[in-house]
C-alpha positions as CSV (number, residue, x, y, z in Angstrom):
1,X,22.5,8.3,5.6
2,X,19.8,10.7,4.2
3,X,17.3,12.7,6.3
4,X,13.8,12.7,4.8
5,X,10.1,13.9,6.2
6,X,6.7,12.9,5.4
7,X,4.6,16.1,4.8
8,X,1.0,17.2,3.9
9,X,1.3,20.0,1.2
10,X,-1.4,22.3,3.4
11,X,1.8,22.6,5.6
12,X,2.9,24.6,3.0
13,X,-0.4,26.7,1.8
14,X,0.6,30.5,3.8
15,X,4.4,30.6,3.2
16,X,5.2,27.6,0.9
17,X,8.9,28.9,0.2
18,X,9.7,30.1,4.3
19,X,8.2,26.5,5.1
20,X,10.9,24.4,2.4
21,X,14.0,27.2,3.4
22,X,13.0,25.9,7.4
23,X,12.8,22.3,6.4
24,X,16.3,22.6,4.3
25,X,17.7,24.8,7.1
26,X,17.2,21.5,9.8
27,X,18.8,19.3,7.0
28,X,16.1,17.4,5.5
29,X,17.4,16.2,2.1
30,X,14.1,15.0,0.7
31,X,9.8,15.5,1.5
32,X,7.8,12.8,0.9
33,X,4.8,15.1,-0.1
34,X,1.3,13.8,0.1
35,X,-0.1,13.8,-3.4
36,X,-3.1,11.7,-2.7
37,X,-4.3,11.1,0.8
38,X,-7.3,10.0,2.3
39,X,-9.0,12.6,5.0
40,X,-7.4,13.6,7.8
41,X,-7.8,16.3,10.7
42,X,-4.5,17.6,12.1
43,X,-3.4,19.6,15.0
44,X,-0.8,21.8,13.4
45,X,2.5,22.4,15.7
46,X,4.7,24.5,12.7
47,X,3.2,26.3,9.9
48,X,0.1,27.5,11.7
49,X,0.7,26.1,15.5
50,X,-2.3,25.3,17.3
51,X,-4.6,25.7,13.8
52,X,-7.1,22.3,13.5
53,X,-6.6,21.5,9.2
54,X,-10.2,19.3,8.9
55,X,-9.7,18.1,5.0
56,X,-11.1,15.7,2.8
57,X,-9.8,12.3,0.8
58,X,-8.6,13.7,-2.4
59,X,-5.7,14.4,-5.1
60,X,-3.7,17.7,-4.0
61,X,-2.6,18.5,-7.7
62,X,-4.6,19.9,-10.7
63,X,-5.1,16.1,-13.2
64,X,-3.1,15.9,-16.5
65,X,-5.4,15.6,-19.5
66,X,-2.8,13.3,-21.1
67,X,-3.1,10.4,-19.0
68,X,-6.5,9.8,-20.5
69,X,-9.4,7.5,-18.9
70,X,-8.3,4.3,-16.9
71,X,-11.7,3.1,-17.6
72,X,-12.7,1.9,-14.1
73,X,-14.9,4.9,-13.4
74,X,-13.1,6.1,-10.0
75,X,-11.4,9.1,-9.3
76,X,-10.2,11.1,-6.7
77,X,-11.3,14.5,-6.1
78,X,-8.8,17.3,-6.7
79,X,-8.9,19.3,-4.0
80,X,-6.5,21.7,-5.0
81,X,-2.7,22.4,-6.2
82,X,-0.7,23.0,-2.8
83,X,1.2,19.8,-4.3
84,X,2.4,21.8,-7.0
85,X,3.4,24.9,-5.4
86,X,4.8,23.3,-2.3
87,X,7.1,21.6,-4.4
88,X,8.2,24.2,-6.6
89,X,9.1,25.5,-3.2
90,X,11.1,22.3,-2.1
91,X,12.6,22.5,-5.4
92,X,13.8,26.1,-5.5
93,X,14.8,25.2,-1.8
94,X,17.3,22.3,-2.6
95,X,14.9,19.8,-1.1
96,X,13.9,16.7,-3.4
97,X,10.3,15.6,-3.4
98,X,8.7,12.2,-3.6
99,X,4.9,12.0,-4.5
100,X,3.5,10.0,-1.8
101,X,0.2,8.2,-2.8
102,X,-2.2,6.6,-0.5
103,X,-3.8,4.5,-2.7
104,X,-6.4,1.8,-1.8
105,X,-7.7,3.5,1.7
106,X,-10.5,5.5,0.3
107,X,-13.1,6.2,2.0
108,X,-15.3,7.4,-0.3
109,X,-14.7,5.3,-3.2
110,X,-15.4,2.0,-1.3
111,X,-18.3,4.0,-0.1
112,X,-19.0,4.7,-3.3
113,X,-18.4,1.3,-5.1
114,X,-19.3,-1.6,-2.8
115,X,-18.6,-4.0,-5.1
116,X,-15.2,-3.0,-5.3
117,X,-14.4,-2.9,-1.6
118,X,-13.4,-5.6,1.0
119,X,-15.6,-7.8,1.7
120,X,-15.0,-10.4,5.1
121,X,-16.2,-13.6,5.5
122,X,-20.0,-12.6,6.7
123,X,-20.5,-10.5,3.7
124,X,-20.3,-7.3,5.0
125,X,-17.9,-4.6,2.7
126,X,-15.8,-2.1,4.5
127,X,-16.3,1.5,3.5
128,X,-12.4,2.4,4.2
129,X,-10.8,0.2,1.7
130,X,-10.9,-0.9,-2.0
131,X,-9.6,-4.9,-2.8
132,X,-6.1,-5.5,-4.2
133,X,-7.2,-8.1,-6.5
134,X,-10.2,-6.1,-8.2
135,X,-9.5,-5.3,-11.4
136,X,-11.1,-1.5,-11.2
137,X,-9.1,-0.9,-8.4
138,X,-5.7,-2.0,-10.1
139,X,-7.1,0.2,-13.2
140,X,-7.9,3.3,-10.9
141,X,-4.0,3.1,-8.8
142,X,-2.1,2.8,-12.2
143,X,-3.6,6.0,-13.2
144,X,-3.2,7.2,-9.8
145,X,0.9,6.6,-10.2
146,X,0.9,7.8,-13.8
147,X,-0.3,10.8,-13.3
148,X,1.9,11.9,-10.3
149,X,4.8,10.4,-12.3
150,X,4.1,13.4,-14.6
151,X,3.7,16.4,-11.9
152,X,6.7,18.7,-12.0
153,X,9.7,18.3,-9.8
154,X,8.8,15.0,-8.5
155,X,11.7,12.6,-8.7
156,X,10.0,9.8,-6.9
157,X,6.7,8.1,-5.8
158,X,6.1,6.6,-2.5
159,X,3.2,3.7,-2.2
160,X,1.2,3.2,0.7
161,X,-2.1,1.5,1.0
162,X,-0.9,-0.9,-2.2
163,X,-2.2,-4.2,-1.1
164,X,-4.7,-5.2,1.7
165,X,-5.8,-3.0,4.3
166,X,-7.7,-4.9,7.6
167,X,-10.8,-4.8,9.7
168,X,-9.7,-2.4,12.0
169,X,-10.0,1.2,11.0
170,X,-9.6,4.8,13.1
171,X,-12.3,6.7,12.2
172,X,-16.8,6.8,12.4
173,X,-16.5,6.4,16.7
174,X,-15.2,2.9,15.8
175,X,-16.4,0.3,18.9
176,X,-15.4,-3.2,20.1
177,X,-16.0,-4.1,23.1
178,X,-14.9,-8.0,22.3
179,X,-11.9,-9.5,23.3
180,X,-10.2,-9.8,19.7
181,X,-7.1,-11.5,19.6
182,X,-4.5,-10.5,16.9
183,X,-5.7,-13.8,14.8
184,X,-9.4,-12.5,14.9
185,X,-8.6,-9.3,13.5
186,X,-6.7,-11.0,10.8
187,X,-9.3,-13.0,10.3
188,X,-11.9,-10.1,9.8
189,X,-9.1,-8.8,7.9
190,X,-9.9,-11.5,4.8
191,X,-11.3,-10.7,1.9
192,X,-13.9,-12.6,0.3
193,X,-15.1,-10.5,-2.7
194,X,-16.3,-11.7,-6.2
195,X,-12.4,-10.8,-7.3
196,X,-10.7,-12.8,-4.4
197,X,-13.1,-15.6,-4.7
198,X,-12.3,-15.7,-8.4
199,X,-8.5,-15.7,-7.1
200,X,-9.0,-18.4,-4.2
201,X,-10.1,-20.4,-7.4
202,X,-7.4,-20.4,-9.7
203,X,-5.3,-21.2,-6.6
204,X,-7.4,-24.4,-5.6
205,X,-9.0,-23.0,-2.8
206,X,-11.9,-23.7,-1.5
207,X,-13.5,-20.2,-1.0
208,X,-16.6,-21.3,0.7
209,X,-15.1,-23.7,3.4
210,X,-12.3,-20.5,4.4
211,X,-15.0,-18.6,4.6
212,X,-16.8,-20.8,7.1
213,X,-13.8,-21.8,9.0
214,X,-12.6,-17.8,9.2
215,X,-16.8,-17.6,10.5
216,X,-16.3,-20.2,13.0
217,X,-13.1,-18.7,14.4
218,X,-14.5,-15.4,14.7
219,X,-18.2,-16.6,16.0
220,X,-16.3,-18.5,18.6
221,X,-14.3,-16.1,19.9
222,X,-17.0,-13.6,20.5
223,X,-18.9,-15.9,22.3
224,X,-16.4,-17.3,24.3
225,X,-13.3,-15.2,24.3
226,X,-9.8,-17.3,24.8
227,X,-5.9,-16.2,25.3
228,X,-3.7,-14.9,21.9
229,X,-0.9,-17.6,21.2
230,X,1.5,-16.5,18.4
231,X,-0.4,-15.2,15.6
232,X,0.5,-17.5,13.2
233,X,-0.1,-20.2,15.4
234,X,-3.9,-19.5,15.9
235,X,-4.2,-18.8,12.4
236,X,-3.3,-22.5,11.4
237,X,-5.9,-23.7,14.4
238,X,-8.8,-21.9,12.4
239,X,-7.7,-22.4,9.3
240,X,-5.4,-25.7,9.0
241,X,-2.2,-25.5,7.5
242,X,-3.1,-26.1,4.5
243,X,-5.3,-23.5,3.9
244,X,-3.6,-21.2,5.8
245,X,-0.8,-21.1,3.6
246,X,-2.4,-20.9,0.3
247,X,-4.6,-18.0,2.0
248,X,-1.3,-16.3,2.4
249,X,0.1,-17.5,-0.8
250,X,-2.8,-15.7,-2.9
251,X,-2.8,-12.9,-1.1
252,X,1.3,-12.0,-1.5
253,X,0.3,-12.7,-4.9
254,X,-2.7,-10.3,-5.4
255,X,-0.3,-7.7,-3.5
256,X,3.0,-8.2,-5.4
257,X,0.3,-8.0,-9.2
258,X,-0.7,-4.4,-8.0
259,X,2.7,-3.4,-7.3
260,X,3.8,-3.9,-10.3
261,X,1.6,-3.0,-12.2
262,X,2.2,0.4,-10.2
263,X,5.9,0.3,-11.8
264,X,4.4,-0.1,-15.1
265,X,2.6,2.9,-14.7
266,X,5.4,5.0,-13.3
267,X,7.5,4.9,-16.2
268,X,11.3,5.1,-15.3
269,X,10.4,7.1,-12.2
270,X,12.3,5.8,-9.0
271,X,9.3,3.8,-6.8
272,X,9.6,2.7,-3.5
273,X,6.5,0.7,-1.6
274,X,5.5,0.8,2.1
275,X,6.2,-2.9,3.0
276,X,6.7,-5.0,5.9
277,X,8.2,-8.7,6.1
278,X,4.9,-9.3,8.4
279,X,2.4,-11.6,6.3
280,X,-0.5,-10.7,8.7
281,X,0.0,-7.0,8.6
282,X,-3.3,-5.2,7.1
283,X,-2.6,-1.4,8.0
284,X,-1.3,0.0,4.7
285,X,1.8,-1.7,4.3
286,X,2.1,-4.0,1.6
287,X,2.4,-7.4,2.8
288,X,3.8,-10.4,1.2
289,X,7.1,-11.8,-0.3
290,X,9.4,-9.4,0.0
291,X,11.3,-10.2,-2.8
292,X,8.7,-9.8,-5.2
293,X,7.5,-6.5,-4.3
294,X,11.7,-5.4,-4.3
295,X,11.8,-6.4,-7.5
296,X,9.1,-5.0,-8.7
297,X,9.3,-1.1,-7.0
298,X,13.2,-1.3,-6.5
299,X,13.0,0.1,-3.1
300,X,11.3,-0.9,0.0
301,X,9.6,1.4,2.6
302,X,9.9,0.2,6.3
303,X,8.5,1.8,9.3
304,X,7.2,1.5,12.5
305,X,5.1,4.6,13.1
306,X,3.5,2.8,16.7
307,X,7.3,3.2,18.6
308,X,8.1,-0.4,18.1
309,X,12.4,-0.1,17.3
310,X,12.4,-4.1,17.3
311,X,9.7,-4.3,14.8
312,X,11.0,-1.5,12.9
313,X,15.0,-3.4,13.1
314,X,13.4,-6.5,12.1
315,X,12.0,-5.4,9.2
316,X,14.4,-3.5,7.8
317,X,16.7,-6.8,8.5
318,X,14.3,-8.3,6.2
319,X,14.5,-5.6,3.7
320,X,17.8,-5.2,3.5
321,X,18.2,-9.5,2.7
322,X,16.4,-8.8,-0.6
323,X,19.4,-6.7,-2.0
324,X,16.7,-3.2,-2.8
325,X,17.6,0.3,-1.2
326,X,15.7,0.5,2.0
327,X,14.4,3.3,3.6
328,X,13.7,3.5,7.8
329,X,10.7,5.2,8.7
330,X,10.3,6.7,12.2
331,X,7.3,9.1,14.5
332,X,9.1,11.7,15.6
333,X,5.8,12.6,17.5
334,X,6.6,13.4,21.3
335,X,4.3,10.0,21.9
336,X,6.5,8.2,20.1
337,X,10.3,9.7,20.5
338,X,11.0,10.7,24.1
339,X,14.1,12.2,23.6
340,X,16.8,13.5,20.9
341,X,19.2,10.3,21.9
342,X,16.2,8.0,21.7
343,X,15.9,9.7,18.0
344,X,19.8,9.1,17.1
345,X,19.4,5.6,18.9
346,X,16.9,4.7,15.8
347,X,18.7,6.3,13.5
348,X,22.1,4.9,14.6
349,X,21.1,1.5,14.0
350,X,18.9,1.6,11.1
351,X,21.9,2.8,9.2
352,X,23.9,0.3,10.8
353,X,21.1,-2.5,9.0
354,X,21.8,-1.1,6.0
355,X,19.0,1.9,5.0
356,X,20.0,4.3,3.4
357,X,17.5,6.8,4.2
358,X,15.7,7.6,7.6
359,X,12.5,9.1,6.7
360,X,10.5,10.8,9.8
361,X,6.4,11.4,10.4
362,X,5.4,13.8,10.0
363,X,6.6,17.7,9.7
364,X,4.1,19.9,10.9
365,X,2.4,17.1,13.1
366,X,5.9,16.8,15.9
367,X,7.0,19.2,17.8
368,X,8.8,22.5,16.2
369,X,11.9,22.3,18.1
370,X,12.5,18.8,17.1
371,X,13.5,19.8,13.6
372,X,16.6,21.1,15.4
373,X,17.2,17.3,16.2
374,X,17.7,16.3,12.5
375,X,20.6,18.7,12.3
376,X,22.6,16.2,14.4
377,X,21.8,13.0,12.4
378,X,24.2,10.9,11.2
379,X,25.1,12.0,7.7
380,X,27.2,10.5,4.8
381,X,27.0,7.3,3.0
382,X,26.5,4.0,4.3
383,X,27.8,0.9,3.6
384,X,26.4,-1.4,0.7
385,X,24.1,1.7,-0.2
386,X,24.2,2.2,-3.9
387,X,22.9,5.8,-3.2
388,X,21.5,5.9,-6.8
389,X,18.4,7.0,-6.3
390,X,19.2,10.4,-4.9
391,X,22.3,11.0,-6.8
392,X,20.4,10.3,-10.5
393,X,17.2,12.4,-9.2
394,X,18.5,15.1,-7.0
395,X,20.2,16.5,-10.2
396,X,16.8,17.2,-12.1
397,X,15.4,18.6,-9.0
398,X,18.9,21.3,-8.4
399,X,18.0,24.7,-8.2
400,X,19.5,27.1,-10.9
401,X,22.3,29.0,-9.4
């Protein structure tokens, strides 16, 4: 099984080559490299320890002229080139890099764009998210891929944020002081824009009536707040099951559309989405059939960043059914992993289900000495895993001897 890390490239901005040469020393085979992220502020524990990195939503490479306009009139700010040189780094290192893209959580371009963002059922947009099923938006992450298919040394793309995000959102002093089930934050979750109304349509859906019944749900459970059954369960009571289904029908649909038409724009690239098997999930996974979205990216994302092994086994069950390569993701934050064994525990058995990667979050956010810990991972091939995607890619990215 491979070792892998997500990393911001501003890990790499005062000593880009010392930072890869530590990062190859504790065995990592592969950085999944933020390309385009939305803002963040991290507490540094590696490159700088103890510095506070405040940064912006934005691209982290310099744009290529040749992928021309996508026409939609959005755009991420560049904010720099520390993608560039921190993987020429990885590179020279002997570490392979994936361009990991946050796509649809943006801030400022839902800001920006209303009309463009998630909308719930009362009408109100969300400033944190643009809508799978606008055609801008599907316009704006096809460039997005294309031209980080075209940076340098990149041998890969990761997608996250390539479907629907929810309601609930970390950032502006967010409040609630309502009892929300996990049903009602679905609920708020729904989109209802002029795109996904135009969807519901096609699909014979009554947009107007889900919209009142997701309403009714909602209004009710403010005002009279009442024990979570199973999720699904509650969301066939507000809905019915008819509706409930096509809901989730449309919206697999709108999700597994973007994705590929992210593989379009990637050209032969190797792709891999952030997915889960859960068809409620709204927190940057892609959501849906996954079948569809293996087919369409040829590799499948799954990770429980919240310290939830069962969820995280479950889904990479569920990955693994659809025949794609599947990659475990894991928080090697000391919130999340305890202890080195409880870190070989996770990695024991997602390569025992199959993935053929174990990809951790995040350098430069977990602890220093826990790089240590990857030296000691299980290593070497695992069974069923076609190992392609490494083998073709990790040849373009070999440093000359």
């Amino acid at each position: 099984m491979r070792t892998e890390i997500f990393a911001h490239p501003l890990s790499f901005r005062r000593a880009s080559r010392a930072e890869a040469e530590r990062l190859r020393a504790s065995g990592v085979d592969r950085v999944r490299l933020a390309y385009a992220y939305h803002g963040g502020r991290w507490l540094l524990t590696t490159s700088d320890p103890a510095a506070v990195v405040d940064f912006p939503a934005g691209r982290w490479f310099a744009r290529h002229d040749d992928c021309g306009d996508d026409g939609s009139g959005l755009s991420l700010p560049v904010l720099g080139d520390e993608a560039t040189e921190a993987t020429a780094a990885l590179v020279a290192s002997g570490v392979a890099v994936t361009g990991w893209l946050v796509g649809l959580h943006q801030s400022g371009l839902a800001t920006a764009r209303p009309d463009l963002a998630l909308r719930n059922a009362f009408g109100h947009p969300y400033r944190h998210a643009l809508c799978p099923a606008q055609p801008e938006a599907v316009r704006y992450a096809r460039t997005l891929v294309a031209e980080t298919a075209g940076q340098p040394g990149v041998s890969g793309l990761e997608l996250e944020a390539f479907g629907y995000l929810g309601w609930q959102h970390q950032s502006a002093h967010d409040k609630c002081g309502a009892a929300l089930r996990p049903v009602d934050r679905w609920l708020l979750s729904l989109c209802f824009c002029s795109a996904c109304a135009t969807r519901f349509a096609g699909a014979g859906i009554d947009g107007d009536e889900t919209a009142a019944r997701t309403r009714a749900a909602v209004l009710a459970q403010l005002a009279d707040p009442r024990p979570a059954g199973g999720i699904a369960e509650d969301a066939v009571t507000a809905l019915g099951q008819d509706l409930h289904d096509a809901v989730l029908a449309v919206r697999a649909e709108v999700t597994g559309d973007l994705v590929r038409a992210a593989a379009e724009a990637s050209g032969e690239l190797p792709l891999s989405v952030r997915a889960t098997d859960d068809p409620y999930a709204c927190d940057g996974k892609s959501s849906g059939d996954l079948h569809a979205l293996a087919s369409a990216a040829g590799s499948l994302t799954v990770t429980n960043l919240a310290g939830d092994a069962c969820a995280l086994r479950r889904d990479i069950v569920a990955a693994g059914r659809t025949g794609a390569q599947v990659t475990a993701g894991w928080h090697l934050g000391a919130a999340q992993t305890h202890t080195e064994e409880e870190l070989l525990d996770i990695a024991r058995q997602a390569r025992s289900h199959g993935a053929g990667s174990l990809v951790l979050y995040a350098y430069d956010l977990a602890p220093a000495p826990r790089l240590e810990w990857l030296r000691r991972l299980p290593r070497g091939p695992v069974a069923g895993d076609p190992a392609t995607y490494d083998r073709q890619h990790d040849r373009q990215t070999e440093p000359a001897r």
